[in-house]
PARO-383277 format. One record per residue (C-alpha): residue number from 1; x, y, z; residue in three letters. Coordinates in steps of 0.001 Angstrom, whole numbers. Layout:
N
pos, px, py, pz, code
NUM, X, Y, Z, ala
...
This chain:
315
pos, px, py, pz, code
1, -26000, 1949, -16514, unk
2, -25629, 4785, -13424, unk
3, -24304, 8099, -14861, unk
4, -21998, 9980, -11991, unk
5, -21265, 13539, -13501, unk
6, -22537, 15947, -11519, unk
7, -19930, 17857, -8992, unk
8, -17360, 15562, -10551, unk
9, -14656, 16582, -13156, unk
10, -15484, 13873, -15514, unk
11, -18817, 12062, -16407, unk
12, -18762, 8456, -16288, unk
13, -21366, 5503, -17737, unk
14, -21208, 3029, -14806, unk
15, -22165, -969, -15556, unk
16, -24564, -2346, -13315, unk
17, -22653, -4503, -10164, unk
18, -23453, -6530, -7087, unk
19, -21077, -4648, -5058, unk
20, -20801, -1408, -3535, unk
21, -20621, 2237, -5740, unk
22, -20192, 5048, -3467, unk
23, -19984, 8499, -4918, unk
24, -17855, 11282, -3554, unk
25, -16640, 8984, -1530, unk
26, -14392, 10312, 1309, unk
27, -11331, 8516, 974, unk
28, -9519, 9461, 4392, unk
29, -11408, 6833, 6035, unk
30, -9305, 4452, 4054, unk
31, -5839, 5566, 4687, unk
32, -3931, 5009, 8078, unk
33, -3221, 8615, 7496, unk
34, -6918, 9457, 8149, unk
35, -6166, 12380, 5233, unk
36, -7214, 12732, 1347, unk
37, -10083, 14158, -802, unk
38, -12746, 11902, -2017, unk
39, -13057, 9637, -5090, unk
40, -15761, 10178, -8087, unk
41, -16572, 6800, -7509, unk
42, -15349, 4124, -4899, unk
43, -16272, 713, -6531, unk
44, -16080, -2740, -4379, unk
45, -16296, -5585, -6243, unk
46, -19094, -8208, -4871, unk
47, -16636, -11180, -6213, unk
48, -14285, -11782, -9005, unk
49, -16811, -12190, -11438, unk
50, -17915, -8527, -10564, unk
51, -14828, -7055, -10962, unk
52, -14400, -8394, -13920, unk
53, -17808, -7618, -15842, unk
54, -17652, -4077, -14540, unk
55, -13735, -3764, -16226, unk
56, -15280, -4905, -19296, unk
57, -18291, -3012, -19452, unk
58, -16445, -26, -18395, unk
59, -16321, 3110, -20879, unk
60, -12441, 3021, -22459, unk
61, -10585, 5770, -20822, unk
62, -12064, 5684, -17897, unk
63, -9479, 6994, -15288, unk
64, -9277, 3559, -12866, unk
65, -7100, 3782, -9452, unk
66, -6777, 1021, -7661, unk
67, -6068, 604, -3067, unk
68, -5375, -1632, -1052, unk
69, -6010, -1032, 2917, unk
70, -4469, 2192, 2972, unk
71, -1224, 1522, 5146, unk
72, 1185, 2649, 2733, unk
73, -1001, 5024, 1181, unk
74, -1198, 9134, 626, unk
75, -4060, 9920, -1130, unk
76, -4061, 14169, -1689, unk
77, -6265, 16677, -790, unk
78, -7986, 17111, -4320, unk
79, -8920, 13585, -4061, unk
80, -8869, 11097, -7233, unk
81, -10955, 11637, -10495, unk
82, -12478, 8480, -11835, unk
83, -12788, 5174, -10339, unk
84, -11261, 3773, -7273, unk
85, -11714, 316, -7282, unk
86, -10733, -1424, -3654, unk
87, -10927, -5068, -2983, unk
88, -12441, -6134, 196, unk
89, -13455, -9303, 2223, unk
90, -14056, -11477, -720, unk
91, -10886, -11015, -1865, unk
92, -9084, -12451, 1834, unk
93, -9604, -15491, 1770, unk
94, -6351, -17920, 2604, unk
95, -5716, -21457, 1323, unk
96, -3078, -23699, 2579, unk
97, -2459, -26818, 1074, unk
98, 1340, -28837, 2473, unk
99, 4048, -26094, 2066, unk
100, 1940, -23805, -473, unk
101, 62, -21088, 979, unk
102, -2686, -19317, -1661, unk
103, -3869, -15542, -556, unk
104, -6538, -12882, -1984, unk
105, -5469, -9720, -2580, unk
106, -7210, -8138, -673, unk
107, -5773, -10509, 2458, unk
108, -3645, -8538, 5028, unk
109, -287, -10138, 5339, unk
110, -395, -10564, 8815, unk
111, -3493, -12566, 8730, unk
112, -1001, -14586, 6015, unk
113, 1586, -15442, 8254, unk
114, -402, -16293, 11556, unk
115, -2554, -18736, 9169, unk
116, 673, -19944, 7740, unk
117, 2067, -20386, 11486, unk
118, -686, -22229, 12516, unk
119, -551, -24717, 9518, unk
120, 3056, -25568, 11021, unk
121, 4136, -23464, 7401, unk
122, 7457, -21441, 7909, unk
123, 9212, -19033, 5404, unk
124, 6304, -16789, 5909, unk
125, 7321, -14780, 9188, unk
126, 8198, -11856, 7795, unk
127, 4991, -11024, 6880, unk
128, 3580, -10248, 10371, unk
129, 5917, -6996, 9925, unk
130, 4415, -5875, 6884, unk
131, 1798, -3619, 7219, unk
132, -610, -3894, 4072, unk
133, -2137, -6127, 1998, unk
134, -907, -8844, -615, unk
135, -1861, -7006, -3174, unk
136, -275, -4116, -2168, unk
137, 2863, -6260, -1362, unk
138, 2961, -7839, -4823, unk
139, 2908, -4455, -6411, unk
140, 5628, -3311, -4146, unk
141, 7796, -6343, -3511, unk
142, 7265, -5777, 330, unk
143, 9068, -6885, 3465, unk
144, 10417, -6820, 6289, unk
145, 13665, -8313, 8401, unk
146, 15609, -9733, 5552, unk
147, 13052, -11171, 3734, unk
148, 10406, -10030, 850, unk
149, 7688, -10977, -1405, unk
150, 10122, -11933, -3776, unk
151, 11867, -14541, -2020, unk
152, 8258, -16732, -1263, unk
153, 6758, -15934, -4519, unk
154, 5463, -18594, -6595, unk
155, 2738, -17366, -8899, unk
156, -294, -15157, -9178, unk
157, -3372, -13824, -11106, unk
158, -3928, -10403, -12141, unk
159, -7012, -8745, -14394, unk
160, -5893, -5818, -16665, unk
161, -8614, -3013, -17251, unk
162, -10359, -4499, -20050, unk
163, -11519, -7409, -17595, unk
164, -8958, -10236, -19140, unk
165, -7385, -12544, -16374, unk
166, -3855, -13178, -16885, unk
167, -1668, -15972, -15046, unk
168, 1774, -14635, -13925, unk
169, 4908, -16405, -13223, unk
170, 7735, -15038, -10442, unk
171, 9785, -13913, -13177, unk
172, 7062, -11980, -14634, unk
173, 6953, -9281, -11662, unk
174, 10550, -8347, -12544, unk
175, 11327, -7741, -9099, unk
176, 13927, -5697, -7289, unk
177, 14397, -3770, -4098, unk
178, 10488, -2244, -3234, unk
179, 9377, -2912, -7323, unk
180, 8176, -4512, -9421, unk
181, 8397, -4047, -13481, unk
182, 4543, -5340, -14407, unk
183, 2205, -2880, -15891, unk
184, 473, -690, -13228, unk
185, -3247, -2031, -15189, unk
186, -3201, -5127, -13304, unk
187, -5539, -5602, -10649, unk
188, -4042, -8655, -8287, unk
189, -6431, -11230, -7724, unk
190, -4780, -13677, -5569, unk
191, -1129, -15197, -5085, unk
192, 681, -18806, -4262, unk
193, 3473, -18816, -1890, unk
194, 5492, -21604, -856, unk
195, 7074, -22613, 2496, unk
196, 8545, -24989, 4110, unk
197, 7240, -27172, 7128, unk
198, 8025, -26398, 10294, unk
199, 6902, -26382, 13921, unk
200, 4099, -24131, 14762, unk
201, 5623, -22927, 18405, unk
202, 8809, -22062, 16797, unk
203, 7462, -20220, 13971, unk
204, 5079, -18547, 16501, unk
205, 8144, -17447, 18053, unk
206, 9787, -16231, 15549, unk
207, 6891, -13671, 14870, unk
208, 6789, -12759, 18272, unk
209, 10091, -11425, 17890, unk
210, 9844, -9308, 14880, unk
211, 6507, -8159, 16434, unk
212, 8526, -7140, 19723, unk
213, 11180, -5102, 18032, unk
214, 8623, -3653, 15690, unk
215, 6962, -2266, 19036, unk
216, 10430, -1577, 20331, unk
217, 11914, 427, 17225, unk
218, 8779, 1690, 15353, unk
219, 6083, 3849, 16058, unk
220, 2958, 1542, 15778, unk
221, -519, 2232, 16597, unk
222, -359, 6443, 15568, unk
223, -1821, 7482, 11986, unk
224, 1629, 6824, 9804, unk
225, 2175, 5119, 6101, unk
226, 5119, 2781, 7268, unk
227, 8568, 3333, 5708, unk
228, 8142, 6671, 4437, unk
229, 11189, 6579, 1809, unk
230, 13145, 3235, 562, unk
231, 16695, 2509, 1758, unk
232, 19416, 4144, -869, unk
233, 21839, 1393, -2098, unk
234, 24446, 12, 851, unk
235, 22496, 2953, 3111, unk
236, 19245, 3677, 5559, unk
237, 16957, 6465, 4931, unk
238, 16791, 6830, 8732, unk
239, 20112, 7137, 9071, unk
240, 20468, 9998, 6521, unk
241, 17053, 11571, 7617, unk
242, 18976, 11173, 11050, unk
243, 22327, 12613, 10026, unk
244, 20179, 15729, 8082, unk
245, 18580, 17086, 11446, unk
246, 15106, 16080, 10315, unk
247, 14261, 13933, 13357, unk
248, 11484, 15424, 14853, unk
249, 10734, 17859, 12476, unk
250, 7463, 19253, 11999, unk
251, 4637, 20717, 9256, unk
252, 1338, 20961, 11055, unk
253, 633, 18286, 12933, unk
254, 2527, 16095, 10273, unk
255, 6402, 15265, 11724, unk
256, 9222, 12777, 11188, unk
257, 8858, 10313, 14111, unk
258, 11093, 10807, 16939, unk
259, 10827, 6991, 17819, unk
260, 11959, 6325, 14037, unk
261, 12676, 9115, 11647, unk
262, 11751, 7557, 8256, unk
263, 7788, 7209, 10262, unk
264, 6324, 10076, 9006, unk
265, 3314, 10604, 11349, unk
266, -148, 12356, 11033, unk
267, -556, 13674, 15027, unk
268, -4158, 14351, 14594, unk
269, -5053, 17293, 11402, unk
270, -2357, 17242, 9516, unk
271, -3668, 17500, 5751, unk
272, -2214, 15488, 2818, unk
273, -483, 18626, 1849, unk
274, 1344, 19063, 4995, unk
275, 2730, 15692, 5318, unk
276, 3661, 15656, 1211, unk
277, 5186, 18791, 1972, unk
278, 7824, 17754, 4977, unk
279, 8528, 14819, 3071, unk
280, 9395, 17114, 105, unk
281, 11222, 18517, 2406, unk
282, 13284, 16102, 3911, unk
283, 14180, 14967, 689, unk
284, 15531, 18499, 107, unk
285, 17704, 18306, 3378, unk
286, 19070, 14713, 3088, unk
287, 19607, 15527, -847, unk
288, 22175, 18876, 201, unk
289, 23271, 17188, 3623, unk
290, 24606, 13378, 1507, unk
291, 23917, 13934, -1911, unk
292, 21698, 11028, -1555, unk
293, 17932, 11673, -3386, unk
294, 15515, 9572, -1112, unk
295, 12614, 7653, -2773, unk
296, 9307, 7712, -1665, unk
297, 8125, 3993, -630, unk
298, 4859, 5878, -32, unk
299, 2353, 5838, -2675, unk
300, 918, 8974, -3257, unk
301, -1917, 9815, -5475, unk
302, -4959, 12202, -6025, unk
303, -4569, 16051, -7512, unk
304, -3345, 18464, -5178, unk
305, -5542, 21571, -4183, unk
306, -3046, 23760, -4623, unk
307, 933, 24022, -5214, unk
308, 3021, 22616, -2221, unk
309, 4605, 25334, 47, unk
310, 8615, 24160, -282, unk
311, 9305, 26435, 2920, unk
312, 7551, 24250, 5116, unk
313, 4798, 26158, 6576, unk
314, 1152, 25547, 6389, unk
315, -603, 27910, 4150, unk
């Protein structure tokens, strides 16, 4: 057993693994926000087996937070007390077999749909528009262009805390717009999707054209979390973001995308705290401007350093 304690909050008897431990480990590295605190302990599992032994060899109560890539992730200053547990490389691989497409966890969805492309499997496209990956999609019910997870969903595996592997229908997930219902212990393991066949140029196509008006509408390639808030019912956040003068608008170097105003983009120092806080704030403006409370689609996590400044100014 490895005993982390010291400079942390809590004190923690870690099992033995075959993957990596890293302690204070600086988590900005893995958001696309390039902000956040640092974990106790960062844990990547070797394999499956790994993950599981360590989840049940694992003191009870042991505060467990589990990320994906980062792309739809705000992880605060104060960091995260506990365990993060991440799933990398091991958990990518992507099995296609006819119409049925099987993914790790820890694959990105993009990688998902070109493999599906290339197979000559359709149904899939929607995926190269989703930043993330499946795990994080699963969670989430992700997509993109009129489709989601939901729609291509055939089954999955999951491993709760205690290390015990469960087998999980569609119907299971209880899913609805950006949700799902399932406990937040699960850990995804890997998913089955299923597609239909199709030709491999015109699928290719087809991505090519989300990935054009992606370029065209969003603002790729700068340090942003994807849709910042969800779409209300029957309305767009970007529309109402739009209609309460927060285009543009700034804390820091955090601001609401002028190329797409439900971006919200880190310009370069922005802290966690500054972006959480002009989101805060546009909720606050779209709320008095429509009446309409905007949810966060972000996932935000970690203690804060210190209360949020509601004006809007860096402290």
């Amino acid at each position: 057993m490895t005993t982390v304690g010291s400079g942390t909050a809590i004190k923690i008897d870690l099992p033995e693994v075959h993957g990596r431990l890293a302690f204070d480990a600086n988590l900005s590295r893995l958001s696309w926000f390039r902000t956040g605190g640092t974990a106790d302990v960062l844990f990547e599992p070797a394999d499956e087996a790994d993950l599981i032994r360590f989840l049940r060899k694992l003191p009870s109560g042991t505060p467990i937070t589990v990320i994906g890539v980062g792309s739809n992730l705000l992880v605060r200053d104060g960091g995260i007390r506990g365990v993060v547990i991440r799933l990398g490389r091991t958990f990518s691989d992507i099995r296609i077999r006819g119409t049925v497409v099987k993914a790790g966890a820890g694959a990105m969805d993009v990688h998902v749909a070109r493999k599906a492309a290339t197979a000559g499997v359709a149904g899939l496209e929607f995926m190269v528009g989703v930043p993330g990956s499946i795990g994080g999609a699963l969670r989430m019910n992700a997509g993109a262009y009129g489709s989601d997870i939901a729609d291509v969903l055939m089954h999955a595996r999951a491993v709760d805390f205690f290390g015990h592997v469960h087998e999980l229908d569609k119907d299971d997930f209880g899913f609805s717009y950006r949700k799902s219902t399932l406990p937040a212990d699960l850990i995804f393991l890997d998913a089955s999707f299923s597609g239909r066949m199709g030709d491999p140029e015109e699928i290719q196509a087809r991505m090519d054209a989300i990935m054009s008006e992606r370029a065209e509408s969003q603002p790729i390639g700068t340090r942003t979390g994807g849709s910042t808030f969800k779409n209300p019912d029957g309305r767009k956040a970007w529309e109402l973001i739009d209609a309460a003068g927060c285009r543009g608008l700034r804390v820091g170097d955090a601001e609401m995308s002028e190329k797409h105003c439900n971006f919200l983009i880190n310009h370069g120092a922005a802290s966690a705290k500054d972006i959480e806080t002009l989101g805060e704030m546009v909720r606050d403006k779209v709320k008095a401007t429509s009446g309409i409370e905007l949810e966060w689609e972000i996932r935000i996590v970690g203690d804060t350093d210190e209360p949020l400044n509601q004006e809007g100014t860096a402290q």
